[in-house]
C-alpha positions as a Markdown table, in Angstrom:
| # | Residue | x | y | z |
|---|---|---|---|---|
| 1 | Unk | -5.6 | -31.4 | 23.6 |
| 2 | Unk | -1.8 | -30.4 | 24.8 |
| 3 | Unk | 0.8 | -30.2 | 22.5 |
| 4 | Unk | 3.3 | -31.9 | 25.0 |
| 5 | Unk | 4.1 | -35.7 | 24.4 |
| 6 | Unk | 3.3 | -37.6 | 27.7 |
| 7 | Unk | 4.2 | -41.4 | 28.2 |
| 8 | Unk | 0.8 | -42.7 | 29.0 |
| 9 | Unk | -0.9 | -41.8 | 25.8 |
| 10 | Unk | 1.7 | -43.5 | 23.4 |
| 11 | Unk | 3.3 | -46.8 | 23.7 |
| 12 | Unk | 7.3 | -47.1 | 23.4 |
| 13 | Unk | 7.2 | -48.7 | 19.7 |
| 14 | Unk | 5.1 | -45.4 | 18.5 |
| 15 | Unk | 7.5 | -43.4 | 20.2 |
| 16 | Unk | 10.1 | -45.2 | 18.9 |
| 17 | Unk | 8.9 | -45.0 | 15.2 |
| 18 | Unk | 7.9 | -41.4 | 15.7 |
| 19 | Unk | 11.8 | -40.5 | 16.5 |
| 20 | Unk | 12.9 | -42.8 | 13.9 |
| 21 | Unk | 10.7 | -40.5 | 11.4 |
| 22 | Unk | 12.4 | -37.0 | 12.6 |
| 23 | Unk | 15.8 | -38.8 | 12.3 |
| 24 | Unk | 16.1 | -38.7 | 16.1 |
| 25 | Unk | 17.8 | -41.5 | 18.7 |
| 26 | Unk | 15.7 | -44.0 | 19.5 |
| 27 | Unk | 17.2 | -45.4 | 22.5 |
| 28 | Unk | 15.9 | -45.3 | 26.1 |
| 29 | Unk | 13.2 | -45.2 | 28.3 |
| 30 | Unk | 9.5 | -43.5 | 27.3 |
| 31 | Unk | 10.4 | -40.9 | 29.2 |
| 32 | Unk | 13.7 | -40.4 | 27.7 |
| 33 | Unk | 12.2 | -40.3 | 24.4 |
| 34 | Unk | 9.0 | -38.2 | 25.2 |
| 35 | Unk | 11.3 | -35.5 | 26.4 |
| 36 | Unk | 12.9 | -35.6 | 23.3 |
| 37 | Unk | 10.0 | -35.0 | 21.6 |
| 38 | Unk | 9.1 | -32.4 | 23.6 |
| 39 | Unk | 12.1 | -30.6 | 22.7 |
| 40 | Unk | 11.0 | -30.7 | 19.0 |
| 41 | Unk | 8.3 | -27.5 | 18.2 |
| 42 | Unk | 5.1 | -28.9 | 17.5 |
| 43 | Unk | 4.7 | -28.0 | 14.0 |
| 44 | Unk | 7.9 | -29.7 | 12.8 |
| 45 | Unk | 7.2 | -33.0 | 14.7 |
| 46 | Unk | 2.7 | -33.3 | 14.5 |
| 47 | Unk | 0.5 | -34.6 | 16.8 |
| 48 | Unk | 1.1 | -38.3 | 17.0 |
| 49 | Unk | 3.5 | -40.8 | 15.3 |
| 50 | Unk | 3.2 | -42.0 | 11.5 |
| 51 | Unk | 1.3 | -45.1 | 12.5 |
| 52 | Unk | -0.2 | -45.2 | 16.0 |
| 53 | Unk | -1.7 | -48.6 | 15.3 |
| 54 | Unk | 0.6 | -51.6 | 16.4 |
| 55 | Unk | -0.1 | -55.1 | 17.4 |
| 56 | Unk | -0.4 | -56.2 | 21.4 |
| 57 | Unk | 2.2 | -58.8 | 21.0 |
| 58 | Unk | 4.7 | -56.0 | 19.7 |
| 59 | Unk | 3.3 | -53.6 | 22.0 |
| 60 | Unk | 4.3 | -56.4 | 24.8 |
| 61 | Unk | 7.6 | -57.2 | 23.8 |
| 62 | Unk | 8.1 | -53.4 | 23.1 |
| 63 | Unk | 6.9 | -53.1 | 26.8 |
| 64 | Unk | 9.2 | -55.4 | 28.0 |
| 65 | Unk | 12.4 | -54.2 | 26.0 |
| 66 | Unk | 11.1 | -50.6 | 27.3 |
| 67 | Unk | 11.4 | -52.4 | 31.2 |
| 68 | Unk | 15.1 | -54.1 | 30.3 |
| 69 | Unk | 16.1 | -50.7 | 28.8 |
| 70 | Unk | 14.7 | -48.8 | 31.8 |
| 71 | Unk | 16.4 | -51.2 | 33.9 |
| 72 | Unk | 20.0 | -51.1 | 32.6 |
| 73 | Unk | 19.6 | -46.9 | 32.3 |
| 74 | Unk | 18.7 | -46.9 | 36.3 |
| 75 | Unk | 21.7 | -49.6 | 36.8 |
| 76 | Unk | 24.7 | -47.6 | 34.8 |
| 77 | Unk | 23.3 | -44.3 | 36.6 |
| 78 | Unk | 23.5 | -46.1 | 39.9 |
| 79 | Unk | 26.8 | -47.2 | 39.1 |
| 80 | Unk | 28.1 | -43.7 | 38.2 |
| 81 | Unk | 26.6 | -42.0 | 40.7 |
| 82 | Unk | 28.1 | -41.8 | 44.2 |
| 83 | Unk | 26.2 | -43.8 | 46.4 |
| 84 | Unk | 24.9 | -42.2 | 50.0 |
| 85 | Unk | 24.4 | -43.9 | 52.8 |
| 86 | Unk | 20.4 | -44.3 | 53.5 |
| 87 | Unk | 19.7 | -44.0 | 49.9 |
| 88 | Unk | 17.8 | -47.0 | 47.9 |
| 89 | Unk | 18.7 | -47.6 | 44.3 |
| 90 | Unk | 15.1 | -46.0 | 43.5 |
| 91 | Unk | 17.3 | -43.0 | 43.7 |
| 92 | Unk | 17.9 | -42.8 | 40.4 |
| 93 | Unk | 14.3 | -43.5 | 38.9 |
| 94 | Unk | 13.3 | -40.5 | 41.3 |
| 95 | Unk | 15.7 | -38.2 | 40.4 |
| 96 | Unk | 14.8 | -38.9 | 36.0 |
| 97 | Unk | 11.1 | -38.3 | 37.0 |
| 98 | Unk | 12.0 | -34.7 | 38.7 |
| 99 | Unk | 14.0 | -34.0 | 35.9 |
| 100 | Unk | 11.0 | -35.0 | 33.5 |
| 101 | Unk | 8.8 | -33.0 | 35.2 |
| 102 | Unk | 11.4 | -29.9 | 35.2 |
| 103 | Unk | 11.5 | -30.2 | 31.7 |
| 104 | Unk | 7.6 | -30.3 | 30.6 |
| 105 | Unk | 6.9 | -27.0 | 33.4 |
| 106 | Unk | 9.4 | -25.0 | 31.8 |
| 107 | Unk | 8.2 | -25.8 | 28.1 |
| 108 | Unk | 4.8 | -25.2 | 29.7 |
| 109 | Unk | 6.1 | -21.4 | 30.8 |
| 110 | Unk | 7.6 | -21.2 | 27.4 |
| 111 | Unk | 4.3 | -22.1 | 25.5 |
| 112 | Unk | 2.3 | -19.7 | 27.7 |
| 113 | Unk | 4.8 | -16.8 | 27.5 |
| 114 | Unk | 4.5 | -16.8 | 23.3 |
| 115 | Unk | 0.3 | -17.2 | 23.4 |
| 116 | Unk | 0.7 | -14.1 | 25.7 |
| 117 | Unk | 2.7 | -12.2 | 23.6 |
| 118 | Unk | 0.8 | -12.8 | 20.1 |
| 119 | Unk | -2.2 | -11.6 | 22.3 |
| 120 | Unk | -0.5 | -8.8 | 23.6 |
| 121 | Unk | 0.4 | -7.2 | 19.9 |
| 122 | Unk | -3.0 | -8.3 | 18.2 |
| 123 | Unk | -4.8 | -6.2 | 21.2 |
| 124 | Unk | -2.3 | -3.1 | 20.6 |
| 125 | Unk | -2.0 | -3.2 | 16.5 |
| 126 | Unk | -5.6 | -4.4 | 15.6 |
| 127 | Unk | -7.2 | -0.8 | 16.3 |
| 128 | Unk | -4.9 | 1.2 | 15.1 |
| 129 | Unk | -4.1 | -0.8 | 11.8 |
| 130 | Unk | -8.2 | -0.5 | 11.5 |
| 131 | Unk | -8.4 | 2.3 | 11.3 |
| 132 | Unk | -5.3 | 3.2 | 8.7 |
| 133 | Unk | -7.4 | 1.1 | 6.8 |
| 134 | Unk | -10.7 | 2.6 | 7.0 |
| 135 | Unk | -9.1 | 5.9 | 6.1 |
| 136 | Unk | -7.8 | 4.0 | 3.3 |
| 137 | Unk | -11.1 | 2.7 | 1.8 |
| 138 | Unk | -12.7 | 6.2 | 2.6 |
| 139 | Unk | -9.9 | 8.1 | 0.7 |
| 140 | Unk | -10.2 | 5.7 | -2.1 |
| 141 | Unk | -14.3 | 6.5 | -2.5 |
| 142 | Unk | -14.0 | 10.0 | -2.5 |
| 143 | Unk | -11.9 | 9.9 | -5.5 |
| 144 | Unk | -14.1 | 7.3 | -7.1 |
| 145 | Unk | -17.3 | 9.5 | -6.7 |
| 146 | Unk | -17.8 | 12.4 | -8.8 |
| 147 | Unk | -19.3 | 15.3 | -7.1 |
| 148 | Unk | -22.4 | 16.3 | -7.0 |
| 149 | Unk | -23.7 | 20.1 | -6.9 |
| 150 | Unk | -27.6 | 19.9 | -6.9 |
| 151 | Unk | -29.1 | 20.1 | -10.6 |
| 152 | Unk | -27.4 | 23.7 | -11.3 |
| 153 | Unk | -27.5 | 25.0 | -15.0 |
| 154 | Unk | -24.7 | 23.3 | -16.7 |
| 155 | Unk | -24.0 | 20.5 | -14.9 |
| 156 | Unk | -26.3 | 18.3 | -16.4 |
| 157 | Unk | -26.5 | 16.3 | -12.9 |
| 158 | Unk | -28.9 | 13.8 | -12.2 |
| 159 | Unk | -29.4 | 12.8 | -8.6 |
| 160 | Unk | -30.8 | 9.6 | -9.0 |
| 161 | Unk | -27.4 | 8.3 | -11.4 |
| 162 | Unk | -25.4 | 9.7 | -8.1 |
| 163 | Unk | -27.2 | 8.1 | -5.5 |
| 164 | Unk | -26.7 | 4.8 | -7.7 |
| 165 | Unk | -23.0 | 5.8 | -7.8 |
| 166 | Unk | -22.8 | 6.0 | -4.3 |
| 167 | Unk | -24.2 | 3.0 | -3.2 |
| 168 | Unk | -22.2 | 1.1 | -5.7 |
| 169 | Unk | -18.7 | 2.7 | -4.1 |
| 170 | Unk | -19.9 | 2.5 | -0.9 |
| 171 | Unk | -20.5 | -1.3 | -1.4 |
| 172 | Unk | -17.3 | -1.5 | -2.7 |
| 173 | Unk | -15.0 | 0.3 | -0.1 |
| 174 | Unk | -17.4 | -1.4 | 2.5 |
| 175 | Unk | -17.9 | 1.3 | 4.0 |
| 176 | Unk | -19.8 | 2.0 | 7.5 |
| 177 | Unk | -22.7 | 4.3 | 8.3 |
| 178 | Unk | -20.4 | 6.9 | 9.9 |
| 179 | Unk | -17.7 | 6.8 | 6.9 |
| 180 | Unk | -20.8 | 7.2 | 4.6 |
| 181 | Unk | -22.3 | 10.1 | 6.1 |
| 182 | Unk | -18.2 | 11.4 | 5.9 |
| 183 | Unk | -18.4 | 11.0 | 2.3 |
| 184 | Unk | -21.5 | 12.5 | 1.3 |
| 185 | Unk | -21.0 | 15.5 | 2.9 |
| 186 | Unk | -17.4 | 15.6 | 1.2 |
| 187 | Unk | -19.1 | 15.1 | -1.9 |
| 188 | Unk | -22.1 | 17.9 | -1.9 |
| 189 | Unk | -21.2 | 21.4 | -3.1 |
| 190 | Unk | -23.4 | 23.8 | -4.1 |
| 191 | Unk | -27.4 | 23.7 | -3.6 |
| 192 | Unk | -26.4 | 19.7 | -2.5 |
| 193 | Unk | -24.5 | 21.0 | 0.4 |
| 194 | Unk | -27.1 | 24.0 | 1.3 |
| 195 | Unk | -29.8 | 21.8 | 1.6 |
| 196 | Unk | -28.1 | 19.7 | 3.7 |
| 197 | Unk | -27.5 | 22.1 | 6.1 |
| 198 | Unk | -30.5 | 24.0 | 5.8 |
| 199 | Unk | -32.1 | 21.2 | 8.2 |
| 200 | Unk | -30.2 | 19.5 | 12.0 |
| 201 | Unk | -32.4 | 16.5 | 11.1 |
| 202 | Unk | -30.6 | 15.8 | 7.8 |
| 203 | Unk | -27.6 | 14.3 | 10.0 |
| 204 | Unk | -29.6 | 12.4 | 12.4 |
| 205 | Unk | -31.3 | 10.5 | 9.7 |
| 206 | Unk | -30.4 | 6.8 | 8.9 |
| 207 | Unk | -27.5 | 7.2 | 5.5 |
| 208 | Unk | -30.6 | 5.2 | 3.4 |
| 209 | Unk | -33.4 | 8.0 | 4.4 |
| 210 | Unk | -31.6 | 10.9 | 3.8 |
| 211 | Unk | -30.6 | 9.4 | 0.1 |
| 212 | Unk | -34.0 | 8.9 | 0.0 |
| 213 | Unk | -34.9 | 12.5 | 1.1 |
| 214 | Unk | -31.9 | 13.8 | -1.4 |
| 215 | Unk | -33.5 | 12.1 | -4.4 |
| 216 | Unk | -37.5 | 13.3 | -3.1 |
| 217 | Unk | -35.6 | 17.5 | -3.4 |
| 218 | Unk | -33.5 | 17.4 | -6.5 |
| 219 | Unk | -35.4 | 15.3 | -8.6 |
| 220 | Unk | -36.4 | 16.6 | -11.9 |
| 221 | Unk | -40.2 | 18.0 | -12.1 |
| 222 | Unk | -40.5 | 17.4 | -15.5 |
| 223 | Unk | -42.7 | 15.8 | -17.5 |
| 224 | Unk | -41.6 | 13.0 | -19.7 |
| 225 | Unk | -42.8 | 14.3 | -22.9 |
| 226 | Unk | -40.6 | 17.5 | -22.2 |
| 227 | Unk | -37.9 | 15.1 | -21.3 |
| 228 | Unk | -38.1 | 12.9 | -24.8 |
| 229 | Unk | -38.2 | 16.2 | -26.5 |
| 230 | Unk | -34.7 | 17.1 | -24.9 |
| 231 | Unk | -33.0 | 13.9 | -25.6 |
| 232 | Unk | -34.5 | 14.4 | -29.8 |
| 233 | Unk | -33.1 | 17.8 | -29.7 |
| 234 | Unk | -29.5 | 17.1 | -28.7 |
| 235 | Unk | -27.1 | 17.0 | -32.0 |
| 236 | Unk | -24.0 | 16.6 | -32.3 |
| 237 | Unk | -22.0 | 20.1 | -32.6 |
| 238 | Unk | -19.1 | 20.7 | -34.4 |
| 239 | Unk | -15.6 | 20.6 | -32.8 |
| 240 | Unk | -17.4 | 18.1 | -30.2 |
| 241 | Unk | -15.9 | 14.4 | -29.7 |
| 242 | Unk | -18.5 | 12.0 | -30.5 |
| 243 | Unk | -17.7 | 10.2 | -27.0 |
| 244 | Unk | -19.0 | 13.7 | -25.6 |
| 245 | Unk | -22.2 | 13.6 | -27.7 |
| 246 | Unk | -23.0 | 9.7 | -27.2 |
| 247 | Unk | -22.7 | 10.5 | -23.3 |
| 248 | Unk | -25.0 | 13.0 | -23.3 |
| 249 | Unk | -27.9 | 11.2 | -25.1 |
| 250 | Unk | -27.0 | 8.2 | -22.9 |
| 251 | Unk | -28.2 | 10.5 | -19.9 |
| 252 | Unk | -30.9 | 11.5 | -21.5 |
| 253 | Unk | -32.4 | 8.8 | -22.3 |
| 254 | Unk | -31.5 | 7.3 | -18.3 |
| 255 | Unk | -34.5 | 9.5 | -17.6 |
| 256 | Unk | -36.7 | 8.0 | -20.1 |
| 257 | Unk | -38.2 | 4.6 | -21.0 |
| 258 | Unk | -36.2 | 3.6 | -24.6 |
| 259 | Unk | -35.1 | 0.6 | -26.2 |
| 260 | Unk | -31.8 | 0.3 | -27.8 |
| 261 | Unk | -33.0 | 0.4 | -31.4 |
| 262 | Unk | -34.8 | 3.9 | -30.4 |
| 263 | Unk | -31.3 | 5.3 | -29.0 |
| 264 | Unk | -29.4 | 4.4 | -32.3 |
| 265 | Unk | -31.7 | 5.8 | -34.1 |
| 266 | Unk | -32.1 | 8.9 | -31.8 |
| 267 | Unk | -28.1 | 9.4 | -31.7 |
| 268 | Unk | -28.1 | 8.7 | -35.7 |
| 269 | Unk | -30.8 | 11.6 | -36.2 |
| 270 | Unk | -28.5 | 13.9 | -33.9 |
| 271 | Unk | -25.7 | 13.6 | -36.8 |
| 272 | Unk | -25.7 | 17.5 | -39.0 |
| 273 | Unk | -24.0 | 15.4 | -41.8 |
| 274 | Unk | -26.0 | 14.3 | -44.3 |
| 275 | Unk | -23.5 | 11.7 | -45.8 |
| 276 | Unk | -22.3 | 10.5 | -42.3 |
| 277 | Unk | -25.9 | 10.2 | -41.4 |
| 278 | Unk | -27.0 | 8.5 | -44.0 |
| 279 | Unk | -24.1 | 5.5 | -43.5 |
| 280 | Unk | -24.8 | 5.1 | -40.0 |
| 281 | Unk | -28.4 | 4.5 | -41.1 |
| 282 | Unk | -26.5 | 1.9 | -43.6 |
| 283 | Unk | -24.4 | 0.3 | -41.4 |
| 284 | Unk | -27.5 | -1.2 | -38.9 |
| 285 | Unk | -26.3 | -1.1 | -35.6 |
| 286 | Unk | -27.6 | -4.0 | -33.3 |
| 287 | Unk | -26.2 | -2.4 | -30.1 |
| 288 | Unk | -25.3 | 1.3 | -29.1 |
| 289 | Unk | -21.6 | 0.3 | -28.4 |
| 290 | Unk | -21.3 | -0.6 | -31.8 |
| 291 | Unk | -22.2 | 2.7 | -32.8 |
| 292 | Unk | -19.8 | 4.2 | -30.8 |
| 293 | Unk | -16.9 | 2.0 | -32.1 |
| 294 | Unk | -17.6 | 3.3 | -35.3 |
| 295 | Unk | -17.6 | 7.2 | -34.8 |
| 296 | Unk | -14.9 | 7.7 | -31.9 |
| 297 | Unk | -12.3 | 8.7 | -34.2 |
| 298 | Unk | -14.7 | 10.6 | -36.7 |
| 299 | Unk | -15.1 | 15.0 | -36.1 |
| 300 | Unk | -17.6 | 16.7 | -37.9 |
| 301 | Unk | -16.4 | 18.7 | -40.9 |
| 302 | Unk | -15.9 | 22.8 | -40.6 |
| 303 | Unk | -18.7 | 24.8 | -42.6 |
| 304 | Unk | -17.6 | 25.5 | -45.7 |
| 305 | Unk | -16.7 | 28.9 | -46.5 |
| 306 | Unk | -15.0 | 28.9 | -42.8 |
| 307 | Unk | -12.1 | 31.2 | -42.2 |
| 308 | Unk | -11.6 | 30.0 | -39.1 |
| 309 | Unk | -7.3 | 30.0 | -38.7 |
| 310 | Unk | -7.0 | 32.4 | -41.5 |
| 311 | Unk | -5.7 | 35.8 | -39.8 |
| 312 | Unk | -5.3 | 37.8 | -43.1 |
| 313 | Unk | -7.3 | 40.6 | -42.4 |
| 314 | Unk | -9.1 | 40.4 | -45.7 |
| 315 | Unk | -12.6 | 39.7 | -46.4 |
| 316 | Unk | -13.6 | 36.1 | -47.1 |
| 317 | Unk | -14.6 | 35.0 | -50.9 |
| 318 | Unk | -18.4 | 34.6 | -51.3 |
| 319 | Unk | -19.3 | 31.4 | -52.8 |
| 320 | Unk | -21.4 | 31.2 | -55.9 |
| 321 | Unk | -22.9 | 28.6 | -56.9 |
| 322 | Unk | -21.9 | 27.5 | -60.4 |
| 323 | Unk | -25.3 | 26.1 | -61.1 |
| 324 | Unk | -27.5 | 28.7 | -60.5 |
| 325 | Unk | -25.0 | 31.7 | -60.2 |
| 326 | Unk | -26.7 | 32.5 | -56.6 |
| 327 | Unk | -24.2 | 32.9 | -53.7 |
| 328 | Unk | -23.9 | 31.2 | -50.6 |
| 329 | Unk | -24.0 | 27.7 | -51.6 |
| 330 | Unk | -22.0 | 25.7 | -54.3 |
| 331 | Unk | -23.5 | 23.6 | -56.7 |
| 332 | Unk | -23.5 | 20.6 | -54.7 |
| 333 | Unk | -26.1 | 21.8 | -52.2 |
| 334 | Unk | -28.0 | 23.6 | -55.1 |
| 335 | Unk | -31.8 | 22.5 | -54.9 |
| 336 | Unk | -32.8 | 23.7 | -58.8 |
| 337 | Unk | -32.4 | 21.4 | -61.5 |
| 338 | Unk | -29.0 | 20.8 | -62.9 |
| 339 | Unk | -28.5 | 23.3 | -66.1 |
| 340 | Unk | -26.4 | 22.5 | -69.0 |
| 341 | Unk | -22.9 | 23.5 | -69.6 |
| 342 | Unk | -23.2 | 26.8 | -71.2 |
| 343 | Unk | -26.8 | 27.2 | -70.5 |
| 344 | Unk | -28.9 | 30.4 | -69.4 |
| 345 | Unk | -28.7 | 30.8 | -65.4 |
| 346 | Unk | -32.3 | 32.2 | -65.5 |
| 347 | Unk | -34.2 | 29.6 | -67.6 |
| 348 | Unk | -32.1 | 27.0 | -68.7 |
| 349 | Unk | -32.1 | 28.1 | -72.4 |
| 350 | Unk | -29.0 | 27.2 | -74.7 |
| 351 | Unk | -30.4 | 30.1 | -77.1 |
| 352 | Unk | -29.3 | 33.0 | -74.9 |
| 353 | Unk | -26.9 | 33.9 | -71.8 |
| 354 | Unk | -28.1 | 35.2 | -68.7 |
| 355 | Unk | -27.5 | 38.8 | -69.5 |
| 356 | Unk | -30.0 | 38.6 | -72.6 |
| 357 | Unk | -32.7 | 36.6 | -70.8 |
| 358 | Unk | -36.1 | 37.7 | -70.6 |
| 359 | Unk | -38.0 | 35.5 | -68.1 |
| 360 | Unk | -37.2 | 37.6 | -64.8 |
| 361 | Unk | -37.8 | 41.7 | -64.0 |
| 362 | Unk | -34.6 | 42.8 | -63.4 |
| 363 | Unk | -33.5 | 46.5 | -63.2 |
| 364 | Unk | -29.8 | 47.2 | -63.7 |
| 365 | Unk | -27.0 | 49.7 | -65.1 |
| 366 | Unk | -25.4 | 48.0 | -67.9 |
| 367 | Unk | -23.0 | 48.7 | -71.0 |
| 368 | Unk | -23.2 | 45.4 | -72.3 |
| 369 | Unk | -25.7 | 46.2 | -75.0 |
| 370 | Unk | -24.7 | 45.5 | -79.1 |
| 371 | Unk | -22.4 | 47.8 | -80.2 |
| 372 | Unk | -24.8 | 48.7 | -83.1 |
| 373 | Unk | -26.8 | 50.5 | -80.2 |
| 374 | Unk | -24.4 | 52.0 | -78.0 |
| 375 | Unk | -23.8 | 55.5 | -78.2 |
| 376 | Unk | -19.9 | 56.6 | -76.9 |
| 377 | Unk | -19.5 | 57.6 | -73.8 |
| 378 | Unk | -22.9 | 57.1 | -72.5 |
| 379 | Unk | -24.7 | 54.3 | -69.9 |
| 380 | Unk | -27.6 | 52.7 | -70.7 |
| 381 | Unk | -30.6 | 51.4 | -67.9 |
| 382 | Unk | -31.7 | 48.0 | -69.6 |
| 383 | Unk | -35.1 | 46.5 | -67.6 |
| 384 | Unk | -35.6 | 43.3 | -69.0 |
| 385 | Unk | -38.5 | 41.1 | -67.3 |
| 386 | Unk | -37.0 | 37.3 | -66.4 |
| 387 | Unk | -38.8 | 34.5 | -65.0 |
| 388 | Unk | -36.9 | 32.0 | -62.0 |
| 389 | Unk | -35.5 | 29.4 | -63.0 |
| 390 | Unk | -36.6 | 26.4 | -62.5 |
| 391 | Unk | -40.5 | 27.6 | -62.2 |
């Protein structure tokens, strides 16, 4: 449909009430009034008047004002105008219609100038502004994507968590099959980026069979008894976060089948501490984030006895135990029974001290004997037998 208002398809009311709408004069012929309208752009003005629907006695007594109006217009420009010799008085009437037609040719030029220029910068941007913005995306995945070496000692990678990682930024970025093969070769290092070398065919292949080949080479030959037994052994260490630990018993278990109650209890056995093991067991976890919450901001505590930060020089303290007298543990940790204060350290006995006990062999230089005894200046070897304590 053209955007131009012609005289034909609109009577002279709907005209009328269409310039009455934009505020516009009213007055004159349809002509007169269409090529006002056609001076108004086509978005400010619409396609048709407020109400196209009028009655056919308005629309002839419309008509027949339009005629009168037509008719005085033609007169007062006959009037005005110097009359020729040879000329009719359809002069006038001639001369509006050239005009008229003047007017709607050089809005037509107008209209086809602009569509050619909006076509003209689409063809010459579009490309170029593509392609700024499928270095964008591609950019934008390669820093999403970790890298990805090829199962080396210490990396702890796992090649079917970085194929899943790919996919899902690839899907993201929507990426293409060209910017995809750009990113995984941006992304292999190591063994990963050997191998895919070591072959022409790897780049011919389709991006979803060589993912498939990729996971076929580096995926783990190990059995999953060997791979449950790797995911029990891993404990927390001290000095580690417990975000590091809970991690690495999260990719562990990826490669085995385990529910979440299993993981808890896995990542709760992990735990050195006694007492901190023993609350997580109290605190029944229903989900592993849970658990996690609850130990972010907890560090394991140093061995005791630890000099670590102490750059005296000396030699460190050994610890005695004050329930047993035995060193390198302190009562707390002690597994004999709890003895009396006062008691013997051998047996137990409030009768005697340690150094008069006779339940355990012991052989020793001593000068503790009675004084009743003891010669002066002179060291006596006392063997006494002893039994341990606690047996």
């Amino acid at each position: 449909m053209s955007d131009l208002v012609g005289t034909e398809e609109f009577s002279a009311a709907q005209l009328r009430e269409w310039l009455e709408s934009l505020n516009l004069p009213k007055g004159g012929s349809k002509a007169a009034m269409a090529a006002r309208l056609n001076e108004i752009p086509v978005e400010l003005r619409g396609q048709g008047p407020p109400a196209a629907e009028t009655c056919e006695n308005e629309r002839e007594d419309e008509a027949a004002a339009d005629q009168d109006s037509t008719k005085s217009e033609r007169k007062e420009k006959n009037e005005k105008a110097p009359q020729a010799p040879g000329h009719n008085n359809n002069h006038g009437e001639y001369r509006a219609e050239v005009e008229m037609l003047k007017l709607q040719i050089e809005l037509l030029k107008l209209q086809s100038e602009r569509e050619g220029r909006r076509e003209g910068r689409g063809e010459n941007t579009t490309p170029a502004a593509n392609n700024d913005a499928g270095v964008m995306l591609l950019n934008a995945a390669k820093d999403m994507l970790p890298t990805y070496h090829g199962n080396i000692s210490g990396n702890n990678d796992d090649v079917t968590t970085w194929i899943a990682q790919f996919k899902a930024v690839a899907k993201v970025n929507k990426l293409k099959d060209e910017k995809l093969l750009m990113l995984l070769m941006s992304k292999l290092k190591d063994k990963a980026l050997v191998w895919l070398h070591s072959s022409p065919e790897h780049m011919s292949l389709p991006i979803d069979q060589l993912l498939n080949v990729m996971e076929d080479t580096f995926h783990p030959k190990e059995s999953k008894l060997l791979l449950r037994r790797k995911f029990e052994s891993r404990s927390w260490a001290r000095g580690e976060e417990f975000s590091m630990y809970f991690n690495a018993k999260v990719s562990l278990a990826s490669r085995i089948v385990i529910d979440d109650e299993e993981f808890i209890d896995g990542v709760i056995e992990g735990i050195p501490d006694v007492g901190l093991r023993r609350q997580a067991h109290m605190q029944c976890f229903g989900a592993p984030y849970q658990l996690l919450k609850a130990f972010e901001k907890i560090m394991l505590p140093k061995k005791y006895g630890s000099t670590e930060g102490a750059n005296t020089g000396a030699s460190p303290t050994p610890i005695r135990c004050y329930n047993c007298n035995s060193l390198g543990h302190v009562a707390g940790e002690c597994r004999k029974p709890k003895r009396e204060r006062g008691a013997c350290y051998g047996c137990g006995s409030m009768s005697h001290r340690d150094t008069w006990c006779h339940c355990v062999t012991v052989t020793k230089r001593s000068t503790r004997l009675p004084h009743r005894l003891r010669e002066p200046n002179k060291f006596y070897e006392v063997i006494v037998s002893r039994a341990p304590f606690g047996k």
